[in-house]
N, C-alpha and C positions, 0 to 999 in steps of 0.2 A: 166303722171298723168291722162289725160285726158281718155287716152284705158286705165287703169285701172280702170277708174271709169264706164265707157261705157262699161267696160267686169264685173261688178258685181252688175247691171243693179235690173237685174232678180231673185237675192237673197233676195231682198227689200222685195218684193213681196211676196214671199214665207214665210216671218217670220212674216209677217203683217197677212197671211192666217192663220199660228199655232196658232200664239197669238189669233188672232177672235176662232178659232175653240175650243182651249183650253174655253175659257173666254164664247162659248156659251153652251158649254158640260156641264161647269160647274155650269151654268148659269140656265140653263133650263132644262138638264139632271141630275142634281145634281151628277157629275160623282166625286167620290175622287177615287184616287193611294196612297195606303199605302206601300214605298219601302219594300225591305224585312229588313233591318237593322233597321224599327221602329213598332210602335205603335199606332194605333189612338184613342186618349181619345174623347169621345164624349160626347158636353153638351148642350142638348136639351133645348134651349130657350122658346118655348111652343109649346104647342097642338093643332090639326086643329080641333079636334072633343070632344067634351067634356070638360067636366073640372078635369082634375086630381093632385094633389096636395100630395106630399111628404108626409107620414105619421111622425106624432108630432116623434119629435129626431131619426129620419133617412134623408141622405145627400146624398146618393145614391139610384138611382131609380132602382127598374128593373122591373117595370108595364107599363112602357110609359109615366112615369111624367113627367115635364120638369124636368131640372136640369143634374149633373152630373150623365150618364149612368155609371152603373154597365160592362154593355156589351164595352168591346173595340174593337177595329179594327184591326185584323190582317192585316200582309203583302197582300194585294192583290188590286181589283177595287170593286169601291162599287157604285152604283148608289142610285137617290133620297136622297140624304142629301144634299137637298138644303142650299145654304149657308145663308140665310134669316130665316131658323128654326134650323140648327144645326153649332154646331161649332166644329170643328176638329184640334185637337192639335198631332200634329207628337211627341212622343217620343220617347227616345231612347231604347232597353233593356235594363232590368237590370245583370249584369255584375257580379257575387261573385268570386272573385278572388281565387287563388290558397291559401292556409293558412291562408282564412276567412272564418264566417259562416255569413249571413244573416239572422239577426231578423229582425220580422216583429210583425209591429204592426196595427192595425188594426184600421180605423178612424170612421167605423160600421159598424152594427152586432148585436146580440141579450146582452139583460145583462152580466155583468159577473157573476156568481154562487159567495154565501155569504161564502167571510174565502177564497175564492180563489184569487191570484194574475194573475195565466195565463189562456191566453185562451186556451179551450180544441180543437184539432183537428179536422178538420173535410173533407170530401172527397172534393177537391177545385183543384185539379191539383197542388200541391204546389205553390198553391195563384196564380195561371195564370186565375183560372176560377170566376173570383169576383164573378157572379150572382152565381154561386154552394156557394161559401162562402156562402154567404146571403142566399141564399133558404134552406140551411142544418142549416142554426141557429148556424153560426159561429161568435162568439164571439166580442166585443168590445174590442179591447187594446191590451197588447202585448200577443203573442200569445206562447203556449207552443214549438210548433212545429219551426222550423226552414230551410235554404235555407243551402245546401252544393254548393261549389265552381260548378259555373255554367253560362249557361243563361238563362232568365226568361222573359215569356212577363206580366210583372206588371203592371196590373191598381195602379197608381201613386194618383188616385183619391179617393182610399180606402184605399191602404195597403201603409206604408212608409218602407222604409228598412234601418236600420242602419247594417252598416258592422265591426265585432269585430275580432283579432284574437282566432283562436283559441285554445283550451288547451292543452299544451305541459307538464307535468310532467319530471325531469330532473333523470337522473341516481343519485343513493344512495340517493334518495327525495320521500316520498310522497306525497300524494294530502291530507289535509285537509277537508272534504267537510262540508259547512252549506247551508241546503237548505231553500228556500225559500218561495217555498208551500207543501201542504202535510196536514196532520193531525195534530190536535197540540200535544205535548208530555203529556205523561200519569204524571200525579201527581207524583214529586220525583225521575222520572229521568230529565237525561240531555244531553241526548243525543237518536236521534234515532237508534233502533234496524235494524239489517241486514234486508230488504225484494228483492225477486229475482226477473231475470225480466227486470232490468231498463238500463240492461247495462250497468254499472257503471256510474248512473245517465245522461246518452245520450239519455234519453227515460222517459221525464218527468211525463206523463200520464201514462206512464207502472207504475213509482214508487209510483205516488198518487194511482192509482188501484190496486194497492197490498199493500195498506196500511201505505206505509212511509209515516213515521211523518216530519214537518217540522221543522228546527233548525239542531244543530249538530247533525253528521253521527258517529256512533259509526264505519264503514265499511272506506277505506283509498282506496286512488287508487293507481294504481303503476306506475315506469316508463311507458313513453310512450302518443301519439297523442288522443286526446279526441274532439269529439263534442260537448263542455256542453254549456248549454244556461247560458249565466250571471243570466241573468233574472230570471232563475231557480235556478241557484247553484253558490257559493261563494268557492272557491277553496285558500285554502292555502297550500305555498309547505314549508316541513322543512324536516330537514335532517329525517334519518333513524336512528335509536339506537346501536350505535355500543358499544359492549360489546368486550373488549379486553382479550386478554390469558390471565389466570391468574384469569378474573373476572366473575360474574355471575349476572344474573337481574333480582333483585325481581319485579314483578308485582304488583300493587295493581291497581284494576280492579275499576272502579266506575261506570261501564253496567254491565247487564248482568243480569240473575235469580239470586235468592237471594240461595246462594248455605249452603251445612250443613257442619258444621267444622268438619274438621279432626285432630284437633289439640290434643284433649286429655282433659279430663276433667282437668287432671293437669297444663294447659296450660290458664291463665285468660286473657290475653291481645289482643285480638284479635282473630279473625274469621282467619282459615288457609282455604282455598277454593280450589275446583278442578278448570282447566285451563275455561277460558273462562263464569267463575261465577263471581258477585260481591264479591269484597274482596280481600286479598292478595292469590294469588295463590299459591300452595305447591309444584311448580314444578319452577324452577327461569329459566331463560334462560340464554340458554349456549353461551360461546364466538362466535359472530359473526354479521349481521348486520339483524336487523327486523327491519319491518315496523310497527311501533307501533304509534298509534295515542295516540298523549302528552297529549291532552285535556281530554279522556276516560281512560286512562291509564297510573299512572307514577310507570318508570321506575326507582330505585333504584340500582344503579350499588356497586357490594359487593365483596372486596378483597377476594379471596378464598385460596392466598397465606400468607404466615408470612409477620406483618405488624409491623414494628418497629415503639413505639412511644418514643420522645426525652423531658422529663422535664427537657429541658436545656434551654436557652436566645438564645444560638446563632448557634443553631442547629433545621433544620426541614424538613423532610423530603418532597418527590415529591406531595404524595400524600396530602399534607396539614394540615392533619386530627391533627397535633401537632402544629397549627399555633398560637393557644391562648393558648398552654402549656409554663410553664417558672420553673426556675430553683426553687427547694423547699429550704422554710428556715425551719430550726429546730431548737429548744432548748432544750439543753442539762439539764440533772438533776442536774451538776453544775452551769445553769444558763447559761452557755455560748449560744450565738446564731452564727448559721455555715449554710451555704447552702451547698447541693449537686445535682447533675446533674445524673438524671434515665432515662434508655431507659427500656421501656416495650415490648416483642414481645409476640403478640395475632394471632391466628388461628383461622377462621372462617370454618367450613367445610360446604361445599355444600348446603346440606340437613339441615343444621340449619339456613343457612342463611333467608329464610321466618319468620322465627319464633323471627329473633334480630330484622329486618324488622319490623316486625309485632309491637315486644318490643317497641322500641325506634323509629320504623320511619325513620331512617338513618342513619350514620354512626357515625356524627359530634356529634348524642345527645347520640347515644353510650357513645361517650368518655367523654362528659361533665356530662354525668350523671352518668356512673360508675367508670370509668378507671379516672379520673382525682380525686375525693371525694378521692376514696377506696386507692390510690397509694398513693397520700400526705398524708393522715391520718395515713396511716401505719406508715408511716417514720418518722411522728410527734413522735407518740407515743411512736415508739421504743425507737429514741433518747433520748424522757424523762426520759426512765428505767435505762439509765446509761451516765456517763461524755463522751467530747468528747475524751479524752484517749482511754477507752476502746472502745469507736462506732471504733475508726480508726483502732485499732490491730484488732477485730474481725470482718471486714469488709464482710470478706469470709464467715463465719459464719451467720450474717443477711443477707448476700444476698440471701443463701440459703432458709431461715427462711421466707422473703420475698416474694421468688419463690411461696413456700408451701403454703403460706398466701393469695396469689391475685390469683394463679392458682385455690383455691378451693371456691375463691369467683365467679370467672367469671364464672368457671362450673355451677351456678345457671343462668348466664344469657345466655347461648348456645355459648359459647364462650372458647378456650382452650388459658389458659394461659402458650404459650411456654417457657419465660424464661425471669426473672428479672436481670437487671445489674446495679449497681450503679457507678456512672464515675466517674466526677472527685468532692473532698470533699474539698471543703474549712472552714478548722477552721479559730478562728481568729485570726486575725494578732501577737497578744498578746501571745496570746498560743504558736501560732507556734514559736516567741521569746526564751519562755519558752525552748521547747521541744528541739530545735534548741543549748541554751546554755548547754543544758545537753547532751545531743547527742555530745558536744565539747568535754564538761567535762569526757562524760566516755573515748571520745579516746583519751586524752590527759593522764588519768588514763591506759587503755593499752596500751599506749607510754611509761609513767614511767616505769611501771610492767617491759613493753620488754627492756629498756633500766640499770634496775637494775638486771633483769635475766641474759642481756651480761654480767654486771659489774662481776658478781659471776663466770660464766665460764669464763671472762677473767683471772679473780685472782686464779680459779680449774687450766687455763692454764700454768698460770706462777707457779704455782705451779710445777704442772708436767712437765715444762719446768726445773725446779730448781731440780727437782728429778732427771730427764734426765742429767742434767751439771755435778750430784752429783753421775753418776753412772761409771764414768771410777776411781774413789777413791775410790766406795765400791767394784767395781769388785778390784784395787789394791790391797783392803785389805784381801779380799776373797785370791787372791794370796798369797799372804804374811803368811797367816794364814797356807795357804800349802806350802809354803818353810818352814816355819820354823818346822810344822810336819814331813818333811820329814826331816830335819835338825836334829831334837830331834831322830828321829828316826836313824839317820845315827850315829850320839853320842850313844845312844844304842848300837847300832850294835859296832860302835869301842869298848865301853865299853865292852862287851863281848870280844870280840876278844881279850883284851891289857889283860880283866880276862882267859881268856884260856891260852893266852902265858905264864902269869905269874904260873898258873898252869899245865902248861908243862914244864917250870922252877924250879919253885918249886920240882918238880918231879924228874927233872934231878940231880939237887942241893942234893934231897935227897937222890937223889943215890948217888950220890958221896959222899954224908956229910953226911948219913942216921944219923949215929950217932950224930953226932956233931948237925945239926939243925933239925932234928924231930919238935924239937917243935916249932921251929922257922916257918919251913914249914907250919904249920898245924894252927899257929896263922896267918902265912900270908895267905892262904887260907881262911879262915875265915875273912880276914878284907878285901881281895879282894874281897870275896862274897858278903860282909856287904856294902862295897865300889860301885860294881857293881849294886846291890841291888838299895842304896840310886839314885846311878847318874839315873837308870833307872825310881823310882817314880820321883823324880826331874822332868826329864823331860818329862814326861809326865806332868807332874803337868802342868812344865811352858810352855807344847805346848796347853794344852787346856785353859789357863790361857790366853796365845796372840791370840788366837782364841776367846775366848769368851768377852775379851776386845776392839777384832776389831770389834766383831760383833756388842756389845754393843754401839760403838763409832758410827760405821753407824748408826744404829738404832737410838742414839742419836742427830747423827747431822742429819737425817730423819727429823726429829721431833722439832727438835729447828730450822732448814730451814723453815718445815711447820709453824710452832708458831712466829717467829721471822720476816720471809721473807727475802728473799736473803740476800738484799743489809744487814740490821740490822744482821745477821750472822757472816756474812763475816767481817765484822769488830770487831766483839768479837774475831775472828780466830784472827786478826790482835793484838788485845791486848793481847790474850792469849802468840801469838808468840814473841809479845817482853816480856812479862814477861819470858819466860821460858830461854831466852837467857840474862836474866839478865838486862833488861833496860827497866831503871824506868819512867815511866808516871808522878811520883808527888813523889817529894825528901823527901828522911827517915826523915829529921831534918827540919822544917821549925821552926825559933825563929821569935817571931816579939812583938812588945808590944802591948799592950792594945788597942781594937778599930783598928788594924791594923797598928799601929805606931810601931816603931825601935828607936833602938839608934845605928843608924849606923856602926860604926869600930867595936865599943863591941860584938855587936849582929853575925857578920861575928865574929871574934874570937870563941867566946860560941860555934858558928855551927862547925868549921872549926874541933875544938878540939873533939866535940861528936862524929863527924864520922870517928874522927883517932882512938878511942877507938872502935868504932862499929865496923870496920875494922877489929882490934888486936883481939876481940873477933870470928870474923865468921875464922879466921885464923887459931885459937886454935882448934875451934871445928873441923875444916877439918883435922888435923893433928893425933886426937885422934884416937886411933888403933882400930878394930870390931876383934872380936876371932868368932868361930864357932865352929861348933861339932870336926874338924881333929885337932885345936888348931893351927892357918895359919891364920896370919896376910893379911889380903885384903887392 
């Protein structure tokens, strides 16, 4: 410890020397060192000669007053600033960062100019040269001009530096601008006009010297990095105006020259304008994104496709425009009251859109002012002209009617009415009851009809089933009718035959007996003839006779099948056939007394005896003999 201390002996000394030399340099040479990383603010306590004194409302000298110097001290050696007349303050630079700007303000300097807010520019090295400030008649307060990202040796005694970011504009955004010095706006407008020049307001004294007014900018900035001074200009960002397929956007300009309508005399409602004039413009813009400032300019976006609207409750479409539409009530000319449910489809075309615009302002008072009156009213009306019956059968027909009716109305307001539809119609409840039991009633009526139509072709079929049963009888009879013609006819034929033998007999006979029976011959020839004759009308008679009996008989029972019906037929057959074979249904003799009373034994006697006599009677007559033309008991 000891040879350490006795080996740094000699350092003592040596720092005892700096410190003297430093402390008499500074002392009596008034020596300052200003590093290179600072500043020296210098503030002259007073004067060895004279009396010089700050002029009234200035704080910075630069004639040699005392007080705080204008003049700062670079990095370097300065001699004579004693430290008994001056004081020296090290500061640091000042520093603007990377995506800041440095405002500065100024603590003095000359007035500021009447109506102005910033100070005007002036040649000062950007604010490193305070004494150029001050001798060029730079300004008091915040200043126009501004510091970009940097270093700066700043008299801190004059100028203060507030550091802001700076202005960024964002994709599909633009800038808003209100400024805040300039001219004032002309009477009636509200916004300033474009003037060039300014840089997109980065160049505040370009845009006062070319005449910008202060307040809102009629002019927008677009994406992208900006120097603007706050101080200067007030920046708002909003989106961009996006107009989608399909749509178009009307302008209405509130800058601009006061432009001449192109509308047409026949046109009252507004001013139609060329682009970039006060007024609605005649040209709308087409799908896509502009940069339109909201405040100078609104934008009316206008379906240029078919735009369905729904007079229904519970129906509305994307676009809204049917949001306070609801379903129509109507009364009918019977009194009855019924709602129904309309969709309207409207077309807007391009070129008219300025002009509905212009009309109505928008889309919403479109509808409220035409399309909503003009569509219920129609439908009132109709409905009054007749009951809900006939509204619901000709439904087709007023829709039609409808169509024709609001399409030639809208045509007066630039507007194509594509095509009316009426939906769903509710009568009421009562009615529909009505319409409902009748609508049973008639198909229960062609239910009867169809089921008494079956009845009659079932009874056609049983018919012609009864004809069908009843056809192997008449075909029988049909046979029968031809046996016995050919039967008759074979009797003929013998007939002749047995008349020929006998006159080839005859013949013979005469020969041999010419004498003896001549005349016998010649009368049997002649009654053979006579004989042959008769048997051959005979039968003919009696073949066309059992022929036209059987035909008759079918025919007849035809006919008493069809009149009678089977079953009732066929039971007459049944009575017929026991009559004809002799067995009686209800006995020849029936004796009985009064009121249906008898005298028992008696009454069987009385009977027993009448039909032994009725008997003896039908006996006699069978026995009685028939003679005929040959005199031949049959």
């Amino acid at each position: 410890m000891a040879n350490l201390i006795f080996s740094l002996w000699w350092v003592v000394p040596i720092i005892v020397v700096l410190v003297v030399y430093k402390f008499v340099l500074r002392v009596f040479f008034g020596m300052i060192i200003v590093p290179d990383d600072r500043i020296g603010l210098v503030v002259k306590k007073y004067t060895l000669s004279g009396s010089k004194r700050l002029p009234d409302g200035r704080i910075i000298a630069i004639d040699g007053e005392a007080g705080m110097q204008g003049r700062a001290l670079a990095p370097g050696l300065y001699w004579g600033m004693w430290p008994w007349q001056y004081g020296i303050t090290m500061a640091p630079f000042t520093i603007i960062e990377q995506g800041k700007l440095g405002l500065v303000k100024a603590k003095d300097g000359a007035p500021m100019d009447t109506g102005r807010v910033l100070g005007k520019p002036v040649d000062c090295d950007k604010f490193q040269d305070a004494m150029a400030f001050l001798n060029n008649n730079g300004q008091k307060g915040p200043q126009a001009a501004f510091l970009t990202p940097g270093s700066y040796r700043i008299n801190n005694f004059l100028f203060e530096i507030e550091m802001v970011p700076i202005t960024q504009i964002h994709e599909n955004k633009v800038g808003i601008v209100t400024t805040l010095d300039g001219e004032p706006l002309e009477k009636g407008e509200i916004a300033g006009g474009s003037v060039a020049g300014h840089k997109n307001y980065q160049d505040p004294i370009a845009f006062i010297n070319a005449g910008g007014h202060k307040g809102l900018q009629e002019d927008v900035i677009l994406a992208g990095t900006y120097y603007l001074n706050p101080w200067f200009v007030i920046v708002e960002q909003v989106d961009m105006i996006y107009i989608p397929i399909g749509y178009v956007g009307v302008v209405n300009s509130f800058v601009g020259p006061e432009g001449k309508d192109t509308s047409g005399d026949g046109f009252k409602h507004g001013n139609i304008v060329k682009r970039n004039e006060k007024g609605v413009w005649d040209q709308p813009l087409d799908p896509g994104k502009h940069p339109v400032n909201i405040y100078t300019h609104a934008v009316e976006i206008v379906p240029t496709t078919n735009i369905v609207l729904n007079w229904a409750d519970s129906r509305t479409e994307a676009h809204e425009l049917d949001k306070n539409l609801c379903t129509i009530t109507v009364r009918s000319s019977d009194g009855f009251t019924f709602n129904l449910d309309v969709s309207q489809i409207i077309h807007i075309p391009r070129n008219e859109a300025p002009k509905v615009i212009a009309r109505f302002g928008n889309m919403k008072n479109l509808v409220s002012q035409v399309l909503e009156p003009t569509i219920a009213n129609y439908f009132r009306n109709s409905a009054q002209k007749s009951d809900v019956i006939e509204f619901l059968a000709n439904r087709i027909q007023r829709q039609d009617d409808a169509k024709q009716h609001i399409s030639k109305v809208l045509d007066n307001y630039n507007v194509v009415g594509v095509d009316t539809l009426i939906g769903d119609i509710v009568p009421p409840a009562a009615l529909m009851k009505t319409l409902t039991d009748r609508k049973i009633a008639e198909q229960e009526k062609v239910t009867y009809e169809t089921q008494r139509n079956a009845q009659i072709e079932r009874k056609e079929f049983e018919s012609a089933k009864a004809g069908a049963d009843m056809q192997p009888e008449v075909v029988k009879s049909t046979r029968q009718v031809e046996i016995n013609t050919q039967m008759a006819a074979s009797k003929v034929a013998a007939s002749k035959g047995e008349a020929e033998a006998k006159t080839i007999n005859a013949k013979a006979d005469a020969e041999v007996r010419i004498t003896i029976a001549k005349a016998d011959a010649e009368a049997k020839i002649v009654n053979a003839k006579a004989d042959a004759n008769a048997t051959e009308v005979n039968g003919i008679a009696e073949a066309a006779k059992i022929k036209a009996i059987g035909l008759s008989e079918a025919e007849v029972t035809k006919q008493k099948t069809q009149a009678m019906g089977t079953e009732q037929y066929a039971i007459v057959r049944v009575a017929e056939a026991l009559a004809s074979h002799g067995i009686k249904l209800v006995p020849d003799i029936l004796v009985s007394g009064k009121d249906g009373g008898g005298n028992g034994m008696i009454d069987a006697l009385i009977g027993s005896e009448m039909f032994k006599k009725l008997q003896t009677a039908n006996e006699a007559a069978a026995e009685k003999p028939v003679s005929n033309n040959d005199d031949k008991t049959v």
